[in-house]
C-alpha positions in Angstrom: 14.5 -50.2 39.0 16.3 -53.7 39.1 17.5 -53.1 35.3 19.6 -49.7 36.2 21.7 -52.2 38.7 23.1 -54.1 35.9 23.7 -50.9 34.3 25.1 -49.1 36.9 27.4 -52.2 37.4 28.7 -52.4 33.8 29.0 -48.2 34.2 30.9 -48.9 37.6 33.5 -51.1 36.4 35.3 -48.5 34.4 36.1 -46.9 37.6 36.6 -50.3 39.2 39.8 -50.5 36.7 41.9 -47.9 38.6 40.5 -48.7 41.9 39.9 -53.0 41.6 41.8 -53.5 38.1 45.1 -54.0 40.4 43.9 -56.8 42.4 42.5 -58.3 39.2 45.6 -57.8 37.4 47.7 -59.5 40.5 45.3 -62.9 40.5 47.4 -66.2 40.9 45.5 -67.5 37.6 47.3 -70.2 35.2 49.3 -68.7 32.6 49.4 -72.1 30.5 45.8 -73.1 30.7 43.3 -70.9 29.0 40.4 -73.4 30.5 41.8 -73.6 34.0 42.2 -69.6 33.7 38.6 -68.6 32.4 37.6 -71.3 35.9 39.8 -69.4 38.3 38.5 -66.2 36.9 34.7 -67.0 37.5 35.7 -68.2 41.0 37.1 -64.8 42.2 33.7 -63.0 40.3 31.6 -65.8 42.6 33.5 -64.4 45.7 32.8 -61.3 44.8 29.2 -61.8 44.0 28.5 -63.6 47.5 29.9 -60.4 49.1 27.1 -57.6 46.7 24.7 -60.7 47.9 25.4 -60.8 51.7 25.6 -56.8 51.3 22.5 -56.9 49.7 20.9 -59.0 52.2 22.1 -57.0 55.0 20.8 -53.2 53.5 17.7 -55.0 52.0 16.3 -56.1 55.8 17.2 -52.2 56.6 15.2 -51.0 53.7 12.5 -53.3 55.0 12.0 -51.3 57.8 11.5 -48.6 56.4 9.3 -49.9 53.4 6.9 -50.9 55.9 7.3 -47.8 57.7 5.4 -46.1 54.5 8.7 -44.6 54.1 9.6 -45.9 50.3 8.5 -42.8 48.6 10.8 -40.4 50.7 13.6 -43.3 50.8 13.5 -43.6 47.0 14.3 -39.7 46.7 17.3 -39.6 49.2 18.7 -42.7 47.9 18.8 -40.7 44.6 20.1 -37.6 46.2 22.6 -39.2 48.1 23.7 -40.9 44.3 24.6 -37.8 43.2 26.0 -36.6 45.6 28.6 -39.5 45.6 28.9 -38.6 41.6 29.4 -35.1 42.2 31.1 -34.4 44.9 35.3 -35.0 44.9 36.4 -38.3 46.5 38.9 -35.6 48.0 36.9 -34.5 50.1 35.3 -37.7 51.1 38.8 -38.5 51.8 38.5 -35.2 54.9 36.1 -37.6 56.9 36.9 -41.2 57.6 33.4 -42.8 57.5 34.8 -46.1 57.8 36.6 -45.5 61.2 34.1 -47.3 63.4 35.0 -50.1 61.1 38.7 -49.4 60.6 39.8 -52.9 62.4 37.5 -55.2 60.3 39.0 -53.2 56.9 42.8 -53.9 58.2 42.4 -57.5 58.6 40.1 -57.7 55.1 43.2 -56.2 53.6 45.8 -58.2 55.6 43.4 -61.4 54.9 43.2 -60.5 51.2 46.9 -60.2 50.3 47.6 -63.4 51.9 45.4 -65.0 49.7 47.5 -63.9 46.8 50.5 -66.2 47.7 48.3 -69.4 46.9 46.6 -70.3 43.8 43.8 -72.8 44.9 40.2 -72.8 43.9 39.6 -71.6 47.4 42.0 -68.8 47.5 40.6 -67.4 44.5 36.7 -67.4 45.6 38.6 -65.8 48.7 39.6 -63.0 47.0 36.6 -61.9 45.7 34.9 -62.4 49.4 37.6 -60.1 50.2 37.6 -57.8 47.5 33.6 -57.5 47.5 33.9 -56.1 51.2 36.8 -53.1 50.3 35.3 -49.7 50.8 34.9 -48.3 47.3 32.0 -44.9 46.8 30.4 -46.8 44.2 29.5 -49.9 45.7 28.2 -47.7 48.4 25.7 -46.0 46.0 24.4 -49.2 45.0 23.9 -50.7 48.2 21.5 -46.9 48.8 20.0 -48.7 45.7 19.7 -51.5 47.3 18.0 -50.2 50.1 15.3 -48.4 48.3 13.8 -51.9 47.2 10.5 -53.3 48.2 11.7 -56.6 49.5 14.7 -58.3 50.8 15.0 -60.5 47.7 15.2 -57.6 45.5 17.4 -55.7 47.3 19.9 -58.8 47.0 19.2 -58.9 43.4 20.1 -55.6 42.8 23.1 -56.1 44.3 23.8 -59.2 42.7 23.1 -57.5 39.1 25.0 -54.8 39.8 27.7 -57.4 40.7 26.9 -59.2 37.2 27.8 -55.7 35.5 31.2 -55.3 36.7 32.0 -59.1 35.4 32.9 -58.2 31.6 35.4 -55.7 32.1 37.0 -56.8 35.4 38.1 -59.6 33.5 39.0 -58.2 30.3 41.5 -56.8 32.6 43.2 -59.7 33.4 43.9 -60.3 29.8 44.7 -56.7 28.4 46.3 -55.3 31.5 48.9 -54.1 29.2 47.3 -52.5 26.8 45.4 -50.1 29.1 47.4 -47.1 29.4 46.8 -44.5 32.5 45.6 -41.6 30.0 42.4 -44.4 28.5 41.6 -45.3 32.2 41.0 -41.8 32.8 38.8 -40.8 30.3 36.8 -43.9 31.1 36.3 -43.1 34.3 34.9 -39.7 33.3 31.6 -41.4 32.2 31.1 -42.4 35.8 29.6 -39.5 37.6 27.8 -38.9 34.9 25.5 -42.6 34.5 25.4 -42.0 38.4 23.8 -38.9 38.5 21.1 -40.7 35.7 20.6 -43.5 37.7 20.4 -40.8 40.8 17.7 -38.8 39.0 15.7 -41.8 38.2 15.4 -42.9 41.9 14.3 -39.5 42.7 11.6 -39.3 39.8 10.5 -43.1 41.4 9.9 -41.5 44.7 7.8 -38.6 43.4 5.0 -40.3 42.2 4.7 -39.1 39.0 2.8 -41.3 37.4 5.2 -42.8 34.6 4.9 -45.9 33.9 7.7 -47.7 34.8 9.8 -44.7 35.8 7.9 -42.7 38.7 4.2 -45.0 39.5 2.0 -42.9 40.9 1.4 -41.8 44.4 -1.8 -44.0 45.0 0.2 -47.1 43.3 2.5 -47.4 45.9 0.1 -47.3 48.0 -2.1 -50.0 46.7 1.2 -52.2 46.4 2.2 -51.5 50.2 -1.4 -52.4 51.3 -1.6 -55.3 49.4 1.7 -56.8 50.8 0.4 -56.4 54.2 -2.2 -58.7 53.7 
């Protein structure tokens, strides 16, 4: 499942231009130096890359837990479940219930931190940005990290999350070069293919955790079972 990350990444990045775009758009990169720029630019995608990482590290020890549980089967399917859900259902009315209250004081001084950072144009300032801009609530990074969870291992999950990271890289920059040539109207209708590679990448978690016996897609029942036995050991 570690190649739909990568996927899911690039896929995600079309909605990261209306949501992210703006912060890319804003970076304190050179405007002389196309050498200097292209190195600034990789430094705020490392920041943001340690963030999916220490994400991934974080969800991965959860999904653990439940991997050795004998949970991964069951896990597999609500991860996908919940996917589509995300995909489906109307940020709207996500917006009705404030899951990140518990956590509202860490997100103000993220976004305080974060626009700070904007007034200097160091290496570190950059990489800082992406730390920052890796940790901003956003439904899609969310629905990988589920991803994330339903991994066998720790390492996994934090390549999955890293991956998925990897697949937002070609167009979040793009957009600090052609910023002005991407009109609100050609944002939208980008961000209509969304929902729909989610709910794919959804259905394909679920279809993992029913033991179909697919190669690849949905191992069987008894495979997972072997596997889980043999990591005990």
């Amino acid at each position: 499942m570690l190649f739909t990350a990568f996927i899911f990444g690039l896929v995600s990045s079309l909605h990261c231009i209306g949501m992210c775009g703006p912060i890319a758009m804003m970076l304190p990169v050179s405007r002389n130096n196309p050498a200097k720029k292209v190195f600034q630019i990789l430094l705020y995608h490392a920041g943001r890359l340690t963030s999916y990482a220490t994400l991934g590290l974080l969800f991965g020890l959860l999904g653990k837990g439940l991997y050795m549980a004998g949970f991964q089967q069951r896990l597999s399917i609500v991860v996908g479940v919940l996917m589509i859900l995300i995909a489906l259902v109307p940020e709207r009315v996500f917006a009705r219930y404030n899951f990140s209250r518990p956590i509202y004081i860490l997100i103000s001084k993220v976004k305080s931190n974060l626009g700070q950072q904007f007034k200097r144009s160091s290496p570190d300032a950059l990489f800082t940005i992406g730390l920052f801009n890796g940790l901003l609530p956003c439904g899609l990074v969310y629905a990988a990290l589920f991803g994330a969870i339903a991994m066998q291992h720790v390492t996994l999950s934090i390549a999955y999350m890293i991956l998925y990271g990897l697949g937002t890289v070609p167009l979040m920059s793009a957009v600090v070069y052609i910023a002005n040539f991407l009109s609100n109207p050609f944002r939208s209708k980008l961000q209509r293919l969304v929902p729909l590679i989610t709910v794919i990448i959804g259905v394909l978690f679920v279809l993992r955790g029913m033991g179909m016996d697919i190669p690849y897609i949905s191992p069987s029942s008894l495979n997972l079972f072997v596997k889980a036995n043999a990591n005990c050991h």
